[in-house]
C-alpha positions in Angstrom: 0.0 0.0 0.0 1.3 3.6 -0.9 0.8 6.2 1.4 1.7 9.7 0.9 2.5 12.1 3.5 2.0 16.0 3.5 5.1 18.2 4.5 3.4 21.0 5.6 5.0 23.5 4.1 3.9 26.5 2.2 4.0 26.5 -1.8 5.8 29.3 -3.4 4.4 32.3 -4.2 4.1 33.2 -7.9 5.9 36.6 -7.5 8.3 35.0 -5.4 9.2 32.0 -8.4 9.0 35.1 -11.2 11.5 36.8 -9.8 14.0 33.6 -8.8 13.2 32.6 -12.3 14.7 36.4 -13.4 17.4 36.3 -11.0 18.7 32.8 -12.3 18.1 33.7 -16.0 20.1 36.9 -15.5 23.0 34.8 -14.0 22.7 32.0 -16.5 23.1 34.6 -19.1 25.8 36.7 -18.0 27.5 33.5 -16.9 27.4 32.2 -20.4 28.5 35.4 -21.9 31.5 35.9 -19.9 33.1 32.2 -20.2 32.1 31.7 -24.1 33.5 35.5 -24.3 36.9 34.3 -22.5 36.9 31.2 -24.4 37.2 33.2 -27.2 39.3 35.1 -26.3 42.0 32.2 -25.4 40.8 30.8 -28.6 41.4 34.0 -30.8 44.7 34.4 -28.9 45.9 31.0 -29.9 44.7 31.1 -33.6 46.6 34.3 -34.0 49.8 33.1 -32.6 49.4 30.4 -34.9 48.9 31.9 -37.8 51.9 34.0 -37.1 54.0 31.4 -36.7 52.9 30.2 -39.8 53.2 33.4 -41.6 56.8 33.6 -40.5 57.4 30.0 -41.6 56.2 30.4 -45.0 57.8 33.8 -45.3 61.2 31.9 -44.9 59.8 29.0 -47.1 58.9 31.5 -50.1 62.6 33.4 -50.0 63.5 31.2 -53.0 60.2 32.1 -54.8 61.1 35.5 -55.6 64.5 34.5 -56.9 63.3 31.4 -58.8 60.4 31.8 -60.4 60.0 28.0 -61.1 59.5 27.3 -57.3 56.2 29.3 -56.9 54.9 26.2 -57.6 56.2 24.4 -54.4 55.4 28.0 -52.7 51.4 27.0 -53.6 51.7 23.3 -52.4 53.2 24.8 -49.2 50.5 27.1 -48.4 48.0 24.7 -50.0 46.5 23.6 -46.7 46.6 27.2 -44.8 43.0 28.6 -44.6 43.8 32.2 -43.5 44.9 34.8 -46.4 48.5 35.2 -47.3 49.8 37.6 -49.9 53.4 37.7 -50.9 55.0 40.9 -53.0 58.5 41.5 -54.3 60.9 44.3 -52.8 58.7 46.9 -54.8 55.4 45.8 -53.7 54.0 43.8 -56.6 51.9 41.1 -55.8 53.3 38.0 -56.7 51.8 35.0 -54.8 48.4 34.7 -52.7 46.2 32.8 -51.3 42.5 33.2 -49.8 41.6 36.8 -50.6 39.2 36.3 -52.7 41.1 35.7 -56.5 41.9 32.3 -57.9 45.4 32.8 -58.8 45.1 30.7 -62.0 42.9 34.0 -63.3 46.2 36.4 -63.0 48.9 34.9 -64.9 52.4 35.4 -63.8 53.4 37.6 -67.6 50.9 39.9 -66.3 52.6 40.2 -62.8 55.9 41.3 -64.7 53.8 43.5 -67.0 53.1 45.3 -64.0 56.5 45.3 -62.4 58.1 46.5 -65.6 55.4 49.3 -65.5 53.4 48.0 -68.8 49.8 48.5 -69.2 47.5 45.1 -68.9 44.4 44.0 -70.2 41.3 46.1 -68.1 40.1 42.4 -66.2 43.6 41.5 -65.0 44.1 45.3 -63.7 40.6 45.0 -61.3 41.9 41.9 -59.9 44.9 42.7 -59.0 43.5 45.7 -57.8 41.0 43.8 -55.7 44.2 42.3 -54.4 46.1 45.3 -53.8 43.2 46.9 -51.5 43.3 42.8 -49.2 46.9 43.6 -48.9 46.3 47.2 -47.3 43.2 45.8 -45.2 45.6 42.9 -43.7 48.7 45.2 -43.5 46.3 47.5 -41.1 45.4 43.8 -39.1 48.6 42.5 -38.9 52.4 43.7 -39.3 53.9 42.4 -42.8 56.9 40.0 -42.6 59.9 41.2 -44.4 61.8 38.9 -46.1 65.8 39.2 -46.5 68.7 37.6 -47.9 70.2 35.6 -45.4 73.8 36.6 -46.1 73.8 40.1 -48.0 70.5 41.5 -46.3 68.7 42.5 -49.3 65.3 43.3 -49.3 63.2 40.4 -51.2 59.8 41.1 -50.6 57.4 40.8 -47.9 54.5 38.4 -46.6 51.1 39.9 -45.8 48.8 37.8 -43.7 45.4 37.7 -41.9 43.2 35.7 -39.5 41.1 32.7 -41.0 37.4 33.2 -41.3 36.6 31.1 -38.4 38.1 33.6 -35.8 35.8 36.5 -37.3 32.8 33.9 -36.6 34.1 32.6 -33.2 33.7 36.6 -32.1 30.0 36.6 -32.3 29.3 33.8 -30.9 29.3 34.8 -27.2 26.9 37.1 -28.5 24.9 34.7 -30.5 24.8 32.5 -27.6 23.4 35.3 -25.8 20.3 36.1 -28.1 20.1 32.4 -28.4 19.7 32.0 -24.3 17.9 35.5 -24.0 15.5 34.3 -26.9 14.9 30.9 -25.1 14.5 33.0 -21.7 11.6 35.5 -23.7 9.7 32.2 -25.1 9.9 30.5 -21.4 8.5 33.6 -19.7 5.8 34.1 -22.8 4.8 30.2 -22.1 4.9 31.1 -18.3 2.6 34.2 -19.0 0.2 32.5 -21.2 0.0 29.9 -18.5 -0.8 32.1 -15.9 -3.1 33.9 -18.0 -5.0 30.4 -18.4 -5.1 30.3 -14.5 -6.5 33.6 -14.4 -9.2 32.3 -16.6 -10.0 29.5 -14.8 -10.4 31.1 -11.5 -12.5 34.3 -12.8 -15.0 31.2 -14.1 -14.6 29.3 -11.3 -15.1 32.3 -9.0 -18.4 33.1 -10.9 -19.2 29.1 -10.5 -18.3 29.6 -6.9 -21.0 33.0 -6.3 -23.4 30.9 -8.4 -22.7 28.3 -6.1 -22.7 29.8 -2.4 -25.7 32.2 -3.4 -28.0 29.7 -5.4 -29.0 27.4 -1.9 -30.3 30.2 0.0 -32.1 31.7 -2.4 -33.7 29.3 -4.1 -35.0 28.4 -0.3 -36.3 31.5 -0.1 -38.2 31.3 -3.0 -39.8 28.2 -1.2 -40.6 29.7 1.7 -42.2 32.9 -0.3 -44.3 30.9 -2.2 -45.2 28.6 1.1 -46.3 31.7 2.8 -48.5 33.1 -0.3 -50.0 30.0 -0.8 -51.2 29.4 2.7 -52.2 33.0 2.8 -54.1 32.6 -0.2 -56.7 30.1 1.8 -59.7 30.7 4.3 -59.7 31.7 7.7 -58.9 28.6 9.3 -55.8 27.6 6.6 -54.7 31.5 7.8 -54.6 30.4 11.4 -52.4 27.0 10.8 -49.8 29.4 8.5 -50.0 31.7 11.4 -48.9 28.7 13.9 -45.7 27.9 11.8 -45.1 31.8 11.1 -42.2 31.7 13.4 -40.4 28.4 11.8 -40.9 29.7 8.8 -39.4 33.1 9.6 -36.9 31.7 11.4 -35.6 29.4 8.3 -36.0 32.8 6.3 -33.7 34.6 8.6 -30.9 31.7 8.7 -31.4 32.1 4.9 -30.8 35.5 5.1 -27.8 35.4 7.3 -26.4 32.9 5.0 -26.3 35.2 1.7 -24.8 37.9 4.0 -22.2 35.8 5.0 -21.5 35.0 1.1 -21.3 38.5 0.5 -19.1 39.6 3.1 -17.0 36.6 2.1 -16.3 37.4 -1.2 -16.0 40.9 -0.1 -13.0 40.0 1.3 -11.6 38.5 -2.0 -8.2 40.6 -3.3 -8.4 42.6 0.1 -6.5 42.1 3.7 -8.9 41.1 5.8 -9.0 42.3 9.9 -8.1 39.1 12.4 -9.4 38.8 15.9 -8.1 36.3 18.7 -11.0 33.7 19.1 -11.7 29.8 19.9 -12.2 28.3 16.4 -14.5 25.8 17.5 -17.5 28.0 16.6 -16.5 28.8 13.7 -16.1 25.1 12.4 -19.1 23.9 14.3 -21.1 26.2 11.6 -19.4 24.7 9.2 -20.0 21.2 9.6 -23.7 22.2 10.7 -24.5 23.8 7.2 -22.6 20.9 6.0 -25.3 18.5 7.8 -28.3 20.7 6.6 -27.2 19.7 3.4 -26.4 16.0 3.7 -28.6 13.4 1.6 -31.5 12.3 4.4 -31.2 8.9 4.5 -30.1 7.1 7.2 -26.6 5.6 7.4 -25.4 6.9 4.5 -22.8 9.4 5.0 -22.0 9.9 9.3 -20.3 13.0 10.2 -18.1 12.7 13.7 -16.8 15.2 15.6 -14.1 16.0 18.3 -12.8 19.2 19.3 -10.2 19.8 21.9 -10.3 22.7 24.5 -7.9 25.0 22.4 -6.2 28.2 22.5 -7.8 31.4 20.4 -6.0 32.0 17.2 -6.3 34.6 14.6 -8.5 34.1 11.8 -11.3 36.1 10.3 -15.1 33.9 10.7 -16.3 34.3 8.1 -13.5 33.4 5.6 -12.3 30.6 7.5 -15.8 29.0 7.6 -15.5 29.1 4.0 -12.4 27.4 3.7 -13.5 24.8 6.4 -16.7 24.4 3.7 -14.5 23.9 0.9 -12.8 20.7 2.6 -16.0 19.4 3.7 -17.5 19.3 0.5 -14.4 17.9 -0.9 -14.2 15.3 1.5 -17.9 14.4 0.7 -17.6 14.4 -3.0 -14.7 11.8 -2.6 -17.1 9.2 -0.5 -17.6 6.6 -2.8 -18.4 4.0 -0.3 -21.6 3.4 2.2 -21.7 4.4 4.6 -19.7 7.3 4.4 -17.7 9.1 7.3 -16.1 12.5 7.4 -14.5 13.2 10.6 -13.8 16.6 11.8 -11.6 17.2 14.9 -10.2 20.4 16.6 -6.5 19.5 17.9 -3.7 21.5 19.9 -0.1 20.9 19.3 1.6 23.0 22.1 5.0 22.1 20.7 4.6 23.2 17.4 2.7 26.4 18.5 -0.4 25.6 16.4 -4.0 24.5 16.7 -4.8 22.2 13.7 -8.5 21.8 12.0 -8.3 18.1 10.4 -10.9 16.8 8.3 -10.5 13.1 7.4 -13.2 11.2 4.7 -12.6 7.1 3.8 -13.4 8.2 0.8 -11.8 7.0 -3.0 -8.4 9.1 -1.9 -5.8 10.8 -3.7 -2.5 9.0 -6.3 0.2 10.9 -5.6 0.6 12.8 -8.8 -3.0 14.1 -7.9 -2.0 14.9 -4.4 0.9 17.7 -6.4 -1.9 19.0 -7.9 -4.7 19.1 -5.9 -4.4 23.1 -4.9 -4.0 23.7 -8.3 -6.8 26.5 -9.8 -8.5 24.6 -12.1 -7.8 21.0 -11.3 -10.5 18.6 -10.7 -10.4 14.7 -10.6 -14.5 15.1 -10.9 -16.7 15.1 -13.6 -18.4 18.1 -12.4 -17.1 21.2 -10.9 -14.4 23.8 -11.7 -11.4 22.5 -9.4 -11.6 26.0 -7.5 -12.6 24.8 -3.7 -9.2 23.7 -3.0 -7.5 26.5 -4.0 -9.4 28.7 -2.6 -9.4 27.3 0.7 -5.2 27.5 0.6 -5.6 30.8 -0.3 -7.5 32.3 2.7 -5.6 29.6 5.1 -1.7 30.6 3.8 -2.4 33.9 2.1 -5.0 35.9 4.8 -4.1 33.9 7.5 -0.5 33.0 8.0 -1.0 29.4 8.2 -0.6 25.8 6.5 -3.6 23.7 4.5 -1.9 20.5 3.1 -2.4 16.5 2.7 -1.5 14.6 5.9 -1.9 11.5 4.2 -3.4 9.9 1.1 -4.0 6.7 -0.7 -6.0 5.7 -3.6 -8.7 3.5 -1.8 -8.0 4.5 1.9 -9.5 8.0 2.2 -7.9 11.3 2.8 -6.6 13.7 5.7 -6.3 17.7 5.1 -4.9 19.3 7.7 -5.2 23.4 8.7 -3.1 24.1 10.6 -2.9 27.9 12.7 -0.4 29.8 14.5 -1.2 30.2 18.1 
């Protein structure tokens, strides 16, 4: 047999999870952006170091190049495999090798090259390429220091290497931003999900609520609608039909005025909804003795089939507002007999004083069909309902004036499909 057993303590409140849920997303984020931005900024660090290394190593490679024309080839195989843009010029500037700026060297051919360093005119296409290489050169020469390459033993000036960064490094800056938009993006649709959610509640409870006035007015009203047209028809008779009405005048008029009190208590009840209500020190027996009363006015009549026991301890006053706290006890009581699904039914509803907690509890126990634990998370839950009829409001309700107006706890003691269920209030002495 599972048995589940209530903790006690108080759910969150939803401004409360809002802003933790803000606080970590604000950490999360700025967490993220600094170690992807320090990531990539060891990263960027290493790919530039090796590229310069590179760049140095190649610029010592391609010293032959620009004394042996035949061994540009070898100077393309070396840099074959190098993804980041090289461009290497003679001692007066002329590009004479490159790689990954955006020309296929096959499209410049190396007569034209000497055209140009011979100061000869070229045909119009060849010119704009060269040029587009020429304006690379100054664009990597502004990144990056050129390499100047010398003759090892007489010093002279052979040329120099120009170089860059490979693509990759321009992408690997943005990403702690991307990451960013990514997280802040997933953040925004969470917290729209979470709004639309809570909008849904909202919903729920403003029909539920209606359900609920519907609810608490329709009984006494549609009583005194009976006893009207009682009265008017016994005062429609003759003389002697007048006298009986007038002998059962004062039941009738009493059962009008308990009517009466009833619809005032609703509205000062939900008078009290959205607003702080005033607490006075009193014995709560009272209060739940009218509750379970009204609850037994409205019991099915035959015998046997639901019993309602009751034990109340001498206790300590507490702080609680009547009328709202009757309605909360009312809540539990028609929960409690809503889950009977066995005859004969028994709610039990007991007063009790814990002295070292510091709290009188209100415990309302049913044999009824009970709660499976995933129903138990749920239960308080605006809108949840494991009945075919009703708007799942009673409960939540009920937590609401117990946690929210008065300082206290309203959870599951104990639960099992099968084996009935005990809610527990409990109060602050």
């Amino acid at each position: 047999m599972e048995r589940r057993i209530g903790t006690g303590v108080r759910g969150p409140r939803p401004g409360l999870i809002k802003a933790t849920l803000f606080l970590l997303s604000a950490v999360l984020v700025v967490a993220l952006f600094l170690f992807t931005n320090r990531t990539i900024a060891k990263l960027t660090r290493e790919v530039q170091a090796t590229s310069r290394v590179l760049a140095r190593f190649c610029a010592q490679a391609s010293i032959p190049v620009t004394q042996n024309p035949e061994l540009q080839g070898v100077f393309a195989d070396l840099i074959g495999s190098i993804d980041f843009p090289l461009i290497l010029t003679d001692d007066h500037g002329v590009p004479r090798a490159w790689r990954a700026v955006g020309v296929d060297p096959e499209l410049v051919p190396a007569a034209s090259i000497d055209s140009v360093a011979q100061g000869q005119e070229i045909a119009p296409v060849i010119r704009a390429r060269l040029t587009r290489i020429e304006r690379r050169l100054t664009d990597l020469d502004r990144r990056n220091e050129p390499i100047q390459m010398k003759e090892f033993s007489t010093g002279t000036q052979l040329g120099a290497l120009h170089y860059g960064e490979p693509p990759v490094l321009e992408q690997l800056r943005w990403m702690p931003y991307a990451s960013v938009a990514a997280v802040a993006l997933l953040i925004s649709l969470g917290l729209m999900g979470l709004a639309g959610i809570r909008q849904a509640e909202k919903r729920t409870i403003w029909v539920g609520m209606a359900k609920e006035t519907a609810h608490q007015l329709g009984t006494p009203i549609s009583s005194l609608m009976g006893w009207v047209e009682l009265l008017r028809g016994q005062a429609e008779g003759d003389g002697a039909d007048v006298k009986i009405a007038r002998g059962e005048l004062d039941e009738t008029l009493g059962e009008m005025e308990r009517d009466l009190e009833r619809l005032n208590k609703v509205a000062q009840r939900f008078s009290h909804v959205g607003s702080t209500p005033s607490l006075q020190r009193r014995d709560p027996t009272p209060v739940v003795r009218e509750a379970v009363q009204y609850l037994r006015r409205r019991l099915p009549k035959a015998a046997g089939e639901i019993e309602v026991e009751e034990s109340y301890e001498e206790v300590p006053p507490v702080a609680l507002s009547p009328e709202l706290m009757e309605w909360a006890i009312e809540n539990l009581l028609s929960n409690a007999v809503s889950a009977l699904d066995r005859h004969p039914g028994r709610i039990r509803v007991a007063i009790e004083h814990r002295p070292k907690a510091g709290v009188v509890e209100v415990v309302v126990q049913d044999n009824g069909r009970g709660m499976a634990p995933t129903d138990q998370t749920h239960a308080f839950e605006p809108g949840f309902t494991t009945k075919r009829r009703g708007w799942g409001l009673g409960l939540a309700l009920a937590r609401r004036v117990v946690e929210e107006y008065h300082g206290g706890k309203l959870y599951i003691r104990e639960s099992a499909p099968g084996e009935g269920t005990t809610m527990v209030i409990s109060l602050n002495v």
